[in-house]
VEXTIDREN-778374 format. One record per residue (C-alpha): x, y, z; residue in three letters. Coordinates in steps of 0.2 Angstrom, whole numbers, plus 5000, padded with zeros to 4 digits. Layout:
N
XYZALA/...
This chain:
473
505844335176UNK/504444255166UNK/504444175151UNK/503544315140UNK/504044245124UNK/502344195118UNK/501744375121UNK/503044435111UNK/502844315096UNK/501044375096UNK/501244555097UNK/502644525082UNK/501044445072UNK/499944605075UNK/499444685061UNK/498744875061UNK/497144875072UNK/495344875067UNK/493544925072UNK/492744785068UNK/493044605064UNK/492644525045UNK/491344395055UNK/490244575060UNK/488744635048UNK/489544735037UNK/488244875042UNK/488744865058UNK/490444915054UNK/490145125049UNK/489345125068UNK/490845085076UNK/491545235084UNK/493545235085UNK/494245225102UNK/493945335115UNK/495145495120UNK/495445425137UNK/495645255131UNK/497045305118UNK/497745425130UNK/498045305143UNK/498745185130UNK/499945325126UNK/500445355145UNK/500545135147UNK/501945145131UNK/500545015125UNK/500445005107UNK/498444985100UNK/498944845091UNK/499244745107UNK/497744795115UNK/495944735111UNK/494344775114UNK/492144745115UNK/490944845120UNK/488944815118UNK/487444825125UNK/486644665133UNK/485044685123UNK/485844765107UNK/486044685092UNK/487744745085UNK/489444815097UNK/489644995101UNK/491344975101UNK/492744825094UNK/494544855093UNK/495744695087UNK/493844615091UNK/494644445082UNK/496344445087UNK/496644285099UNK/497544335117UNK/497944285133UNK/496744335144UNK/497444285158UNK/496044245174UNK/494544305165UNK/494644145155UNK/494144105173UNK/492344155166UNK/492544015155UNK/492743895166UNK/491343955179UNK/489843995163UNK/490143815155UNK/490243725176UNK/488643815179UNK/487743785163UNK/488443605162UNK/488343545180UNK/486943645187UNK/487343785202UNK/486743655215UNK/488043515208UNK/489243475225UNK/490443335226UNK/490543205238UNK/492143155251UNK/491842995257UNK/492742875273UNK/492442695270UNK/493142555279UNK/493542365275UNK/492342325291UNK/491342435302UNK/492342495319UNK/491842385334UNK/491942465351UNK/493042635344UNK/494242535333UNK/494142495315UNK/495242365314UNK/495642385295UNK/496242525284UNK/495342695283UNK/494942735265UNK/494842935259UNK/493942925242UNK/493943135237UNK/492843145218UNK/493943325217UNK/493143445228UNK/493843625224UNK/493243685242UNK/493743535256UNK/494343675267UNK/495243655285UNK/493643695292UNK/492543555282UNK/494043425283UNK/493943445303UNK/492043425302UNK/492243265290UNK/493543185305UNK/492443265317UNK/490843155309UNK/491943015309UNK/492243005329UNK/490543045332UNK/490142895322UNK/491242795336UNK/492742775330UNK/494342805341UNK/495642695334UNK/496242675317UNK/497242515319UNK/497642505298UNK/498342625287UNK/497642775278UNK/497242765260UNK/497142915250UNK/495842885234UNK/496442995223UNK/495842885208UNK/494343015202UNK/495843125191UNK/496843045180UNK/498243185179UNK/500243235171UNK/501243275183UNK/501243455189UNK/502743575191UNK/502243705203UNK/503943805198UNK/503543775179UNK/502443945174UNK/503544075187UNK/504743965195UNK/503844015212UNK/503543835218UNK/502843875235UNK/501644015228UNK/499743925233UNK/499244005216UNK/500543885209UNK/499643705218UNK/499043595206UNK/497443515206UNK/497243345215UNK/495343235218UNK/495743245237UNK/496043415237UNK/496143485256UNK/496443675261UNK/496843725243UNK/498443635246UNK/499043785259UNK/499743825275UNK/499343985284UNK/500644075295UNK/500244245303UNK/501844365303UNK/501844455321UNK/502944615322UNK/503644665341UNK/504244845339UNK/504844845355UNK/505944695353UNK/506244745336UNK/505944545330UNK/504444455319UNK/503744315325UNK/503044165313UNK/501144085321UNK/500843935312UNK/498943955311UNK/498443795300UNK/498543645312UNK/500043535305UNK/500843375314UNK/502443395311UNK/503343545306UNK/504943665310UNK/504543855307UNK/506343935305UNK/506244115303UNK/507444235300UNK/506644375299UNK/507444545298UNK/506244675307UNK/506344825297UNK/505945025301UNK/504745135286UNK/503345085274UNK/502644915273UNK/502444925254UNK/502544755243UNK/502944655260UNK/502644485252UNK/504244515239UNK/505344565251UNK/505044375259UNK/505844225255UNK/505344065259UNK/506043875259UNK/505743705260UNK/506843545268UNK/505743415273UNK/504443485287UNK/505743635290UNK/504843805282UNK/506343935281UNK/505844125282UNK/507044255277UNK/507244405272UNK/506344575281UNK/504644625286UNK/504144825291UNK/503344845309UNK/502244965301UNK/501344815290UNK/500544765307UNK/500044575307UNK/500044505290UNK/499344315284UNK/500744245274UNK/499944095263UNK/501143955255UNK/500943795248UNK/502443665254UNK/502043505250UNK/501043395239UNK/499343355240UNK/499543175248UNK/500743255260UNK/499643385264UNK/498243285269UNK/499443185280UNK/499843325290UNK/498143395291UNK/497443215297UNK/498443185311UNK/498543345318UNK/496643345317UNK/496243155324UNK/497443205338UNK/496643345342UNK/494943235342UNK/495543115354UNK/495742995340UNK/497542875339UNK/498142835323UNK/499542695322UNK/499842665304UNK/500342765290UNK/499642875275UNK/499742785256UNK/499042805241UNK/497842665235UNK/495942645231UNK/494542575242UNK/494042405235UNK/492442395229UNK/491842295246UNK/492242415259UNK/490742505268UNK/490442685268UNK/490642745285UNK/490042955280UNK/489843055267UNK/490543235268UNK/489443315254UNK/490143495247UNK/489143665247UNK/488443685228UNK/489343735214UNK/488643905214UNK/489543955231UNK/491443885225UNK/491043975208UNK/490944155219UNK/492544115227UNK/493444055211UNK/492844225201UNK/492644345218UNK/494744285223UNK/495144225207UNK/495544065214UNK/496643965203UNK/496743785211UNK/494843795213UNK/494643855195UNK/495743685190UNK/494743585201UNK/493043645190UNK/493743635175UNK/494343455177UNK/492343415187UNK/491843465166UNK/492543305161UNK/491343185155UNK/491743035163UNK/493042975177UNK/494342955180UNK/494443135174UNK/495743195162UNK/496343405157UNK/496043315138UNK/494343265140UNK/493843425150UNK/494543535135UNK/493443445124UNK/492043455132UNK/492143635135UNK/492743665119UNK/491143585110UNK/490043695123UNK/491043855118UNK/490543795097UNK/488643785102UNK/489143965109UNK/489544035092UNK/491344055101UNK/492843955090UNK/494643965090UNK/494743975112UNK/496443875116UNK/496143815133UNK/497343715144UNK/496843715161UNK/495443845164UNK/495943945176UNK/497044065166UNK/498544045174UNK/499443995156UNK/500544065143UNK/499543965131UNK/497543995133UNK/496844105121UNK/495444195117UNK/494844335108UNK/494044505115UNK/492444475103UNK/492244275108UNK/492344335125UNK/491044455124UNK/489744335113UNK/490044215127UNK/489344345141UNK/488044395130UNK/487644225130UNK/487844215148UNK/486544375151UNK/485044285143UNK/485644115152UNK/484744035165UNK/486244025175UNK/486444225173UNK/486144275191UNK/487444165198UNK/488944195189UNK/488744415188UNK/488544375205UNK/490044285207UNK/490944425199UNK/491844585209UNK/491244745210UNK/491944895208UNK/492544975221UNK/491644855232UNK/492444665235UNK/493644515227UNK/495044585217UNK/494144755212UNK/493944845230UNK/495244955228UNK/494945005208UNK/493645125202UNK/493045185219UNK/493045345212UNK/492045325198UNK/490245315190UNK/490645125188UNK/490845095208UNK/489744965214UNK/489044955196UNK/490144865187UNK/490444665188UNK/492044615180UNK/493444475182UNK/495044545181UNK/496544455177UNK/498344515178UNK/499844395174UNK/501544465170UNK/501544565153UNK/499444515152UNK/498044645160UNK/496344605156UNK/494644635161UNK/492744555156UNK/490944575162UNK/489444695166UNK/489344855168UNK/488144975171UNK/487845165162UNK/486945315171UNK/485445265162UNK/485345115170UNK/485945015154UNK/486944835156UNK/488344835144UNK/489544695141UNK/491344745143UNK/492944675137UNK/494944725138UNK/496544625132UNK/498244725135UNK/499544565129UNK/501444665130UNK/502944625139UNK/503344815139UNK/501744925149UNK/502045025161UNK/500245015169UNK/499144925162UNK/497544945174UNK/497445125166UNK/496845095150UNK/495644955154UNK/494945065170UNK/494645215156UNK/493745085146UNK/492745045160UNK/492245235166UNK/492145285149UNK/490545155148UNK/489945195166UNK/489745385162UNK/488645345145UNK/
């Protein structure tokens, strides 16, 4: 179970809700209608008290909200704050920002062999995928190089970070949303398996898909008769070294399913990427994999440079990327090696030029018990973000109703379906929802939900009844 208690704590500190915050012209305020029927109705039906829900509606080009409810009341917003995190990367860095992942060398290779150490320098790429790292090593042997007769040096020195717990927010450790960032970040810090049902043999096979040097697959597997339903909770997985233990069942009618986890730390991960991949190459590798920095005298052999900003921001608010999120919160930071307290900062005095105060962030990707925000702030800081150069690029990193990312299966069947653009976000006892959507008129309207309680049943309904009671205007 999770640790809920600061959701708690705040909904014991609710007071009665309001229309309208004291920061709102005071004219503005008789405007405001009450919530909608369908809105408090599905409240009602969630066992969600109005007091721990919060609210923002208004027109992009109007001057005062159609609609506040607890507008001023701080809550965890959970992966909206996401939005945050992407607006301030695309104002600050510029959509075409990239990062660069360079392989330097104490002396340049002489007839296939580099005779010293290899240096990996990342400067925090949140998208060096399996794909891209092959092409990097790929690059290298192109270059020449066959045999790596030093070591390996991972240059992780870009992020200056704490150490992370990946069991710390939900005590699932091996959950990828769980991987913590890291300036040689590779594959998002993940291993892919593809589960195989045989209903004739009645057994489940385990495909390691992401090429790995050394690892043990030991699965367990129960094969299992009816619906697939929640198939990822009925799994358990494990870690011993390189042996990944799976237990527990898996339905033959869920067909082949991908089955992500995250079992090592970042330098281990590269290890295992690195020489699988150079093997496969053709390269030989006869030293080992360390952590170090290239001294300022070694030569740059290639520089992989990343896609632009704009492109990882789609995947970050499309898939609600967390690891990625991280990684471009921490690309904020105004100087290197980069710190989580010099990102906060600097996204914290952007957010004051905003008009937007009081936001407590921690690591930017919302998966937090402490980030706050309020419904209003949130909906100044898209209002904002439509009149903003950068505008295009993040309502097109958004998903879309009924369409892609994390809203294809909601709102199909309504008059917001491939008309509204909104992060969701959805931790346990949080439900929100943020961005655009547009009305049977054509109208853009900025749209917020927070739902903060331990207690609700479903909290999609109210915020989905928010979403087509703007749709149908």
């Amino acid at each position: 179970m999770l640790n809920t208690s600061p959701i708690l704590h705040a909904a014991r500190l609710a007071c009665a809700c309001v229309l309208m915050t004291a920061s709102l012209p005071a004219a503005a305020t008789a405007a405001v209608p009450a919530l909608p029927p369908a809105v408090t109705d599905a409240l009602r039906e969630a066992q969600l008290p109005a007091a721990h829900a919060a609210f923002f509606v208004q027109r992009v080009d109007a001057d005062r909200p159609l609609l506040v409810h607890n507008g001023s009341k701080r809550m965890n917003p959970a992966s909206t704050m996401k939005l945050v995190t992407t607006y301030a990367a695309l104002e600050l860095l510029g959509p075409a920002h990239t990062w660069k992942t360079q392989a330097l060398a104490d002396a340049p290779p002489r007839d296939g062999v580099l005779g010293g150490n290899l240096y990996l320098k990342g400067s925090g790429d949140p998208g060096l995928t399996l794909e891209r790292f092959w092409l990097l090593l790929r690059q290298l042997r192109a270059r020449g190089v066959t045999t790596i007769a030093g070591d390996l040096v991972l240059d992780r020195s870009e992020f200056r970070l704490p150490p992370h717990d990946p069991a710390a927010f939900d005590n699932e450790p091996l959950r990828p949303y769980n991987a913590g960032p890291d300036a040689l970040l590779t594959n998002f810090k993940s291993l892919r398996l593809t589960l195989v049902p045989d209903p004739a043999a009645r057994t489940v096979l385990a495909v390691v898909d992401t090429p790995v040097d050394e690892i043990r697959v030991e699965s367990r597997l129960q094969y299992a008769d009816g619906a697939c339903g929640d198939w990822r909770e009925k799994l358990a997985v494990s870690v011993t070294g390189n042996a990944l233990s799976l237990t527990g069942s898996f339905a033959g009618s869920c067909g082949e399913k991908a089955l992500h986890v995250s079992p090592w730390p970042a330098n281990l991960q590269v290890e295992q990427l690195f020489r699988a991949l150079w093997k496969e190459l053709g390269g030989s590798f006869g030293g080992r994999v360390r952590d170090g920095e290239a001294p300022p005298a070694a030569k740059v052999l290639l520089t992989h440079e990343s896609p632009p900003l704009a492109e990882a921001v789609r995947d970050v608010n499309k898939w609600s990327n967390n690891v990625m999120a991280r990684q471009l919160f921490l690309a904020l930071a105004p100087s290197r090696p980069a710190t989580p307290e010099a990102a906060r900062e600097r996204v914290a005095a952007w957010l004051q030029q905003k008009g937007v105060s009081g936001v407590v962030l921690e690591n930017g990707a919302g998966l937090s018990r402490e980030e706050r925000i309020s419904a209003e702030g949130m909906g100044r800081l898209l209002l904002a973000a439509w009149k903003s150069p950068v505008m295009p690029e993040l309502m097109g990193s958004l998903p879309i109703a009924g369409s892609d990312g994390t809203l294809k299966k909601r709102l199909g069947d309504s008059a917001a379906a491939g008309r509204a653009h909104l992060k969701t976000g959805y931790i346990e006892g949080v439900r929100a929802i943020a961005g655009y959507v547009q009305d049977k008129s054509g109208q853009r309207w900025v749209v917020v939900g927070f739902l903060n309680d331990a207690q609700m049943k479903n909290g999609s309904r109210p915020l989905d009844a928010l979403v087509r009671w703007v749709a149908d205007r």
